[in-house]
C-alpha positions in Angstrom: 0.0 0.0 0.0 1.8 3.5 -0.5 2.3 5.9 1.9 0.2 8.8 1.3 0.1 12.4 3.4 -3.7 11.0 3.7 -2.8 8.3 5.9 -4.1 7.8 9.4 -3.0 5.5 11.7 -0.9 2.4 11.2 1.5 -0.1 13.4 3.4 0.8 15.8 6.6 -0.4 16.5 7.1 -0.8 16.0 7.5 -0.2 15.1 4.9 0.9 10.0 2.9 -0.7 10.2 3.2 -0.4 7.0 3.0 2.8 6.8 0.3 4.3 9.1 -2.8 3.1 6.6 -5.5 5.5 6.6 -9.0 4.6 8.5 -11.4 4.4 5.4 -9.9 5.2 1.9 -6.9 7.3 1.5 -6.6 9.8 -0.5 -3.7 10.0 -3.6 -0.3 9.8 -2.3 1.7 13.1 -2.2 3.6 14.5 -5.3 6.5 15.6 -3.3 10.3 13.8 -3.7 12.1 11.9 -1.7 15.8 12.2 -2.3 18.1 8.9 -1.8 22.0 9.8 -1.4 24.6 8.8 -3.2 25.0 4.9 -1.6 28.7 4.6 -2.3 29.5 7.6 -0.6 28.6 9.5 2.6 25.7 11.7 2.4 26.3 15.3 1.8 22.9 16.3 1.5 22.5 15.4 5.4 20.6 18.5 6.7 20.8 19.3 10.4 17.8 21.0 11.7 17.0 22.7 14.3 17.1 20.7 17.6 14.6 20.5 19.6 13.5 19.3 22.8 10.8 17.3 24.7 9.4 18.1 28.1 12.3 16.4 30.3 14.1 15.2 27.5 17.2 17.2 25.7 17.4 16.7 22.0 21.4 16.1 21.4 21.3 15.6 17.4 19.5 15.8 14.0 19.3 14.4 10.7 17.5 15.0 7.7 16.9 12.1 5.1 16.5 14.1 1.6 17.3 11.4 -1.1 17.1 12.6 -4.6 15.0 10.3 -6.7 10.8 11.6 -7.2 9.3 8.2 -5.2 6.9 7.6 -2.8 7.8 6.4 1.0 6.1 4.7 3.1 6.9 2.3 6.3 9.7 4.3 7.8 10.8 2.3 10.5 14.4 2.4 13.4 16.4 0.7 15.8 18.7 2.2 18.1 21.4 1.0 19.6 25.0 3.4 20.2 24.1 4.0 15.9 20.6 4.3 14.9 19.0 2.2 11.4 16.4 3.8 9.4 14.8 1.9 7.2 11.8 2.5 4.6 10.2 1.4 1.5 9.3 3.6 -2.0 7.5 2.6 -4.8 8.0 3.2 -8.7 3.9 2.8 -9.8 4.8 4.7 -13.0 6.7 2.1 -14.8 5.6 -0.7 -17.2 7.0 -3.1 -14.3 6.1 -1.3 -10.9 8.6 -1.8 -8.5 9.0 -1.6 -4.9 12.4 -1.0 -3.1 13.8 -1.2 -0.3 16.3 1.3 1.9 18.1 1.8 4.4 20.2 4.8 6.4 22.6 4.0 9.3 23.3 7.3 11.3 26.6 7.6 13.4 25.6 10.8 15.7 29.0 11.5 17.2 31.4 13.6 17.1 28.7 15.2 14.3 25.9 13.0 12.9 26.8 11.1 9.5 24.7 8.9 7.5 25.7 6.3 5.2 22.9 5.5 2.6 21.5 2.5 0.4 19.3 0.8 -2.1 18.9 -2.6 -1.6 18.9 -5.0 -4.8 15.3 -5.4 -6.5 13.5 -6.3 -9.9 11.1 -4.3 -12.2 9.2 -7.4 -14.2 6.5 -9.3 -13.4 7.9 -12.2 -12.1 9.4 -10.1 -9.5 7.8 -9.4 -5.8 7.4 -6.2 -3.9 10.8 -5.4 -1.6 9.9 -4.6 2.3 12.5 -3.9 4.9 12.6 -3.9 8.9 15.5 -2.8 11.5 15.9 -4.6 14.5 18.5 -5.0 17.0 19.1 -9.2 16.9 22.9 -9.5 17.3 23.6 -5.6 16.7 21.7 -3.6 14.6 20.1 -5.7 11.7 18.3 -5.6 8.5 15.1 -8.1 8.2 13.8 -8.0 4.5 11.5 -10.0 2.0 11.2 -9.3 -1.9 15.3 -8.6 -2.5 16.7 -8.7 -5.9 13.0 -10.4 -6.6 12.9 -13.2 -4.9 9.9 -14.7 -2.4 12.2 -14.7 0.3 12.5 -13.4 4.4 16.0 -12.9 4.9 18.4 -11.6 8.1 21.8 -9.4 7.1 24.4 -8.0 9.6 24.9 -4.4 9.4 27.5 -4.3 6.6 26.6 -1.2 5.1 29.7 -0.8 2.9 28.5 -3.8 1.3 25.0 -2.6 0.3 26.6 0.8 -0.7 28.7 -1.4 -3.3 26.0 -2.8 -4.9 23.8 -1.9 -7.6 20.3 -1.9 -6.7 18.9 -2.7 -10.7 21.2 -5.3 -11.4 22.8 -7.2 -8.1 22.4 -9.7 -6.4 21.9 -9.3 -2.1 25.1 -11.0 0.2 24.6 -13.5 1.9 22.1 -13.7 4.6 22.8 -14.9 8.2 19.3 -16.5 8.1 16.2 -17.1 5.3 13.1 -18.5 4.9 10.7 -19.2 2.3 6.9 -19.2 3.4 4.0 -20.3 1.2 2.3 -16.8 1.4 2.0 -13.6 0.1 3.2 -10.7 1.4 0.2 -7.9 0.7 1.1 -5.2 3.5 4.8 -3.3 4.7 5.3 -5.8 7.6 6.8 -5.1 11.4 9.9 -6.4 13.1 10.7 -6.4 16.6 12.6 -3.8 17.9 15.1 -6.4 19.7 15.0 -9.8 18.2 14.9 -11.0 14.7 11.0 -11.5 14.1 8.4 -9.7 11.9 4.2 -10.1 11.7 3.4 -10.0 8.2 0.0 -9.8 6.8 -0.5 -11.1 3.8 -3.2 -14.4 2.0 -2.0 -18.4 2.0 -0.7 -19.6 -1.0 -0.2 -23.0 -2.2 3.6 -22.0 -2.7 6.2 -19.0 -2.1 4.8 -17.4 -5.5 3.2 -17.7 -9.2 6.1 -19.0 -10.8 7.4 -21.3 -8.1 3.9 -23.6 -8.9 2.1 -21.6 -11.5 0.0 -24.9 -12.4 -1.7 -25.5 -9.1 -1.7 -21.6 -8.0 -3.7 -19.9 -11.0 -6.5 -22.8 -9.9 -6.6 -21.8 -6.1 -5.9 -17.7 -7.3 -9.4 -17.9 -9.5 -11.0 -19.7 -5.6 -9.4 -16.4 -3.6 -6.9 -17.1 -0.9 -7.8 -16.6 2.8 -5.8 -13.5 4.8 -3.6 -14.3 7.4 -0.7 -12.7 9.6 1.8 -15.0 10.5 4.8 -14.5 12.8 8.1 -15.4 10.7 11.5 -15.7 13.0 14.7 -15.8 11.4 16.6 -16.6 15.1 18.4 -19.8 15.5 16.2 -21.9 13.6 14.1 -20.1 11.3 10.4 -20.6 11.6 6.8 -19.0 10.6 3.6 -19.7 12.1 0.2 -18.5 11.5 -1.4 -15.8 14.2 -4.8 -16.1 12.2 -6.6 -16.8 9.1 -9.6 -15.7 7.8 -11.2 -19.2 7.0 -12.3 -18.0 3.9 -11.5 -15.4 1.2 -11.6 -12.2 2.3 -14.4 -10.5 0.0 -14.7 -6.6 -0.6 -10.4 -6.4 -0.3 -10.3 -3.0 -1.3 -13.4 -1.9 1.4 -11.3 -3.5 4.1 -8.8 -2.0 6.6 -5.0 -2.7 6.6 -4.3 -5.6 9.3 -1.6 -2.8 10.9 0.5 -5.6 12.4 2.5 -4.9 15.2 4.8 -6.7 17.3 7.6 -6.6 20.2 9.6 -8.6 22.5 10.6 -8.3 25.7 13.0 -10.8 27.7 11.6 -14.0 27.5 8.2 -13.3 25.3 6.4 -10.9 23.0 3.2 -9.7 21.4 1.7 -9.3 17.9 -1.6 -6.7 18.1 -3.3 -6.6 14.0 -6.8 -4.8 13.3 -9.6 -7.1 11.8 -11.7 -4.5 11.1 -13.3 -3.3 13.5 -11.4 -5.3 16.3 -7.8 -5.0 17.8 -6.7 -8.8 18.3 -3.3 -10.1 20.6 -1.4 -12.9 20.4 1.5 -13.4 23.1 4.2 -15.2 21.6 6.3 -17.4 23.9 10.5 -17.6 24.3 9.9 -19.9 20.6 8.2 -17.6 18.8 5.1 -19.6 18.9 2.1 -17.6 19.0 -1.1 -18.0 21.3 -4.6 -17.8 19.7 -5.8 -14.2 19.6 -7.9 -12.4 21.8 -9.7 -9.2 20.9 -8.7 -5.9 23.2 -10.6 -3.4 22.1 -13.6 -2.9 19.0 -14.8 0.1 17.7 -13.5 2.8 15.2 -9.5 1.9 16.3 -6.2 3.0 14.2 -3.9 0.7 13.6 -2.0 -0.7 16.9 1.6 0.2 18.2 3.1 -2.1 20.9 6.1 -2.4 23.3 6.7 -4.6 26.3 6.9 -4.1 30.0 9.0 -6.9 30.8 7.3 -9.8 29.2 4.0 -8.2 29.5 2.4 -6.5 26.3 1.8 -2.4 26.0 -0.6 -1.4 23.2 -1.4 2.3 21.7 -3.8 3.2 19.2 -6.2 6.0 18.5 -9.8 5.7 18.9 -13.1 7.6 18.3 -16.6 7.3 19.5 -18.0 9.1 16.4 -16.9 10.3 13.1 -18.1 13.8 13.6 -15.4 13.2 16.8 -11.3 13.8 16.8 -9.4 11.2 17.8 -7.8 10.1 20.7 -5.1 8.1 22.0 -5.6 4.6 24.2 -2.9 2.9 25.7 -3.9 -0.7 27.1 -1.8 -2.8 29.2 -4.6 -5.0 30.4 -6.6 -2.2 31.0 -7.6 1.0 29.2 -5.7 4.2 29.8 -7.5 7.2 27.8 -4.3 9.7 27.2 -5.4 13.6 27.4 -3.3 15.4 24.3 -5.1 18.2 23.0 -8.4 19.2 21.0 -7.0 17.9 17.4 -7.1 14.5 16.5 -4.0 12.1 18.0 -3.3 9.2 16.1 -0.5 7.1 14.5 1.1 6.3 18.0 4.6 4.8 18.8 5.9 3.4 21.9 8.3 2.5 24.9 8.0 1.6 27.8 10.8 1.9 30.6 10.2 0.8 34.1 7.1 2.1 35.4 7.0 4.9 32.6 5.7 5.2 28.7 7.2 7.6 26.4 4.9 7.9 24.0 5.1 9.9 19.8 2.3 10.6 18.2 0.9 12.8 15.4 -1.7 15.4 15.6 -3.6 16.9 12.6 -6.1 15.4 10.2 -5.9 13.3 7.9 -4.2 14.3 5.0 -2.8 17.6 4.8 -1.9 19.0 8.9 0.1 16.9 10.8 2.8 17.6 13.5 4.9 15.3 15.9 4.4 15.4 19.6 6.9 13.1 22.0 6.0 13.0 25.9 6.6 10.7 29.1 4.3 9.4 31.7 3.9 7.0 34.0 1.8 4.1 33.1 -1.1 4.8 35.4 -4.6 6.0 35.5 -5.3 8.6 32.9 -2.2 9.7 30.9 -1.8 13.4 30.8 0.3 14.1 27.7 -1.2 17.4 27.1 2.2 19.5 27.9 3.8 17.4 25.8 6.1 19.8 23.0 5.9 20.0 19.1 9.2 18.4 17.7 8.0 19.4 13.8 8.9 22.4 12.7 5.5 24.9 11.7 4.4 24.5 7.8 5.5 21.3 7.0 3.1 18.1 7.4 5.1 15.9 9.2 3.5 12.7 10.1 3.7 9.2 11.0 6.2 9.3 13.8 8.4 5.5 15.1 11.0 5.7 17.8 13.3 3.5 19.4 14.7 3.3 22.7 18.2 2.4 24.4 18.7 2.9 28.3 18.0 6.8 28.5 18.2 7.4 24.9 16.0 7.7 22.0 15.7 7.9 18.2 12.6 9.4 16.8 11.9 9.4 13.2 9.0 11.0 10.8 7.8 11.2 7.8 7.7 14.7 6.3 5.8 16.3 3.4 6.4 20.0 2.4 7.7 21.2 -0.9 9.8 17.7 -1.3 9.5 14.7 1.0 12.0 14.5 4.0 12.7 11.7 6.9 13.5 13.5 9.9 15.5 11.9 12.5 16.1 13.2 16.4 18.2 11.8 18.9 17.0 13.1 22.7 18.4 12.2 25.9 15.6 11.3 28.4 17.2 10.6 32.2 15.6 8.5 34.9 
C-alpha cells in the first residue's frame, strides 16, 4: 500500500505498520520527492535542523533524510542502539513493471551526525515481488527484509553497510544472509519487526507456494477460488520458523473496502506480542521464548487505528487512536490489560509509537487530520490511571506536514523518526536524551 500524506493510523513499533494506513480510503499519495544519497559515498545532503526538545528530554542531534529520486515512501521504520537504522520502502507505480524498493540509512551521531545510505537490490518485471525492509536490533543492529533482488524470500543481514553501498540496486544480487526463509504466502502489507529480536508479523493471504512462478499450475487454480488473509509470525533466530497468528477461514471479500491488518509486534525478555486490526477489532497474540504464537484475543472494537506495541518486561503495551464518532477527533488509548484514555489536546491524536521503561511510557504521536496537517508530539508518563500528555512539545517544525512518527529506545536514549511532506518529502531523525 503507498504511503500517502492522507494516511491515518498504522502499526506501531514498531515499530509501520506499514505505513500508518489510513481509517477508510486514503486519498492520492503526495507529489513531493524523496531524495536517496549517493549509496557509495557519505551523504552530503544530510541536513541538520533545528534541535529541539521534549518536556524532560534534551534533544542532542539531528538528521535529515532528503534522497534525490521523485518516489513515494512509506513504512519508515528504526532501531537504536549506540548507531541508529532507518529503514523505509518507495514505490515506482509509473513504470511498465512497478517496483517496490527497499532502503536503508545508518546514522553515526558522534562527534557530528553522519549517515551512510542505500538501495537494496530489486527487480522491475512481473515475475518479480514487492521489496519490504525492517531494522531490529538481533545481534547488533540488523536488516530483516522480503522481496530482495525479486525473490519470495525473508532474509536476516548483519549491518555491513559498505557492502549494500557497493552494490547496484537494478542489477545485483543481495550477500549473503545470516538466516532465510521461504513461506508459502504472500506478502500484501509493509510488515513489522521487533525492535530487539529478529522477528516480523506479516500480513498477507495463504498460498499454495512462495509465488506464481514457483507452482504456476496449481496456484492460478486456487488464485481464480481467492486465498484466505492471514498474519503470520516469521522468525529468522536460530532456527528459522513461521507460524500462522490467524486466518480468515475464507477469502476475504470486498479487499479494497477492508482495513489494513496494521501488524505490530515486540519482545521483551523471554516473550512478546503481535496486536493486528480485523476490522473493527484489535486482536493479541502473546508469543512465547519460541516464537510460537497464542490464539488471539480481541482488546478493544470500535472505530481503532492501527496498533503500536512495546513490552513491560514480558508483559504486552498497546497504543492506538480511537473515536466514538466520526463527527469526533481522535484520541489516544494505551492498554496494558486495562484501558488508559491519554489527554493530548483538542486535534485529532493518532499514529502512536511506543516505549516503555520501568514504570513509565514515552509515547510519539501525530496530531492533525488526515491528509494535509500533521505535527509530531513526543511525551513521558507513568503508566497509570489517565495519561496526561497534554504538555507534551511540538518536535515538527510549523508549515510542513510531518507525520507518521516511530521511535526506538536504548537505556536513556531515543531515536525518533517522521515522515515529512512540504515542498519535497523528507525523513526527519532526532536523537534526545531522556534521564531517569
Amino acid at each position: 500500500m503507498r504511503f500517502s500524506i492522507g494516511l491515518l493510523v498504522v502499526a506501531g513499533c514498531h515499530s509501520a505498520g506499514p505505513a500508518r494506513p489510513a481509517e477508510g480510503t486514503p486519498p492520492p499519495a503526495p507529489s513531493g520527492s524523496v531524495a536517496l544519497p549517493d549509496a557509495a559515498a557519505p551523504d552530503a545532503s544530510d541536513a541538520i535542523a533545528p534541535v529541539l526538545a521534549a518536556a524532560s528530554c534534551a534533544a542532542t542531534g539531528s538528521v535529515t533524510l532528503a534522497p534525490r529520486d521523485p518516489r513515494s515512501i512509506e513504512n519508515v521504520r528504526v532501531a537504536f542502539a549506540s548507531r541508529a537504522l532507518v529503514t523505509w520502502e518507495d514505490e515506482n507505480a509509473g513504470a511498465a513493471d512497478p517496483t517496490r524498493s527497499a532502503n536503508a540509512a545508518w546514522i553515526d551521531w558522534s562527534p557530528t551526525p553522519h549517515t551512510t545510505t542505500a538501495i537494496l537490490p530489486y527487480r522491475a518485471y512481473a515475475s518479480a515481488v514487492y521489496s519490504y525492509i525492517g531494522p531490529t536490533r538481533g545481534n547488533g543492529l540488523e536488516l530483516f527484509t522480503y522481496g530482495l533482488a525479486g525473490l519470495p524470500t525473508f532474509e536476516r543481514f548483519a549491518q555491513k553497510e559498505a557492502v549494500w553501498a557497493k552494490i547496484d540496486p537494478n542489477m545485483g544480487s543481495a550477500p549473503t544472509p545470516t538466516k532465510a526463509l521461504v513461506v508459502d504466502m504472500s506478502v500484501e502489507e509493509a510488515f513489522a519487526v521487533a525492535d530487539s529480536a529478529p522477528v516480523a508479523a506479516v500480513a498477507g493471504e495463504e498460498t499454495p507456494c512462495e509465488s506464481l512462478y514457483s507452482c504456476e499450475s496449481i496456484y492460478l487454480p486456487a488464485l481464480r477460488k481467492g486465498f484466505e488473509a492471514s498474519v503470520r509470525v516469521v522468525a529468522l533466530g536460530a532456527k528459522p520458523s513461521s507460524e500462522v497468528v490467524w486466518r480468515s477461514g475464507s477469502p476475504r471479500s470486498n479487499r479494497g473496502k477492508t482495513l489494513p491488518f496494521a501488524p505490530a509486534i515486540a519482545f521483551g525478555a523471554t516473550k512478546g506480542a503481535v496486536v493486528f486490526r480485523v476490522e473493527r477489532a484489535l486482536m493479541l497474540s502473546n508469543l512465547d521464548a519460541a516464537f510460537h504464537p497464542s490464539p488471539p484475543v480481541t482488546i478493544a472494537t470500535g472505530d481503532v487505528g492501527a496498533p503500536a506495541v512495546a513490552m513491560k518486561g514480558d508483559s504486552a503495551v498497546v497504543a492506538w487512536a480511537e473515536r466514538a464518532s466520526p463527527t469526533e477527533p481522535y484520541h489516544l488509548v494505551i492498554w496494558d490489560g486495562a484501558p488508559h484514555v491519554v489527554k493530548s489536546g483538542a486535534a485529532s491524536a493518532v499514529a502512536p509509537s511506543l516505549a516503555v521503561r520501568d514504570a513509565e511510557v514515552v509515547v510519539a504521536w501525530m496530531e492533525g487530520d488526515a491528509e494535509r496537517h500533521g505535527q509530531i508530539r513526543l511525551g513521558r508518563a507513568p503508566l497509570s490511571g489517565e495519561i496526561d500528555l497534554t504538555s507534551a512539545p511540538v518536535l515538527s517544525e510549523a508549515g510542513v506536514n510531518a507525520r507518521d512518527p516511530e521511535i526506538s529506545l536504548a537505556g536513556d536514549e531515543v531515536v525518533l523518526v517522521w515522515s515529512e511532506f512540504s515542498k519535497t518529502t523528507k525523513i526527519q531523525a532526532r536523537k534526545l536524551t531522556c534521564p531517569r
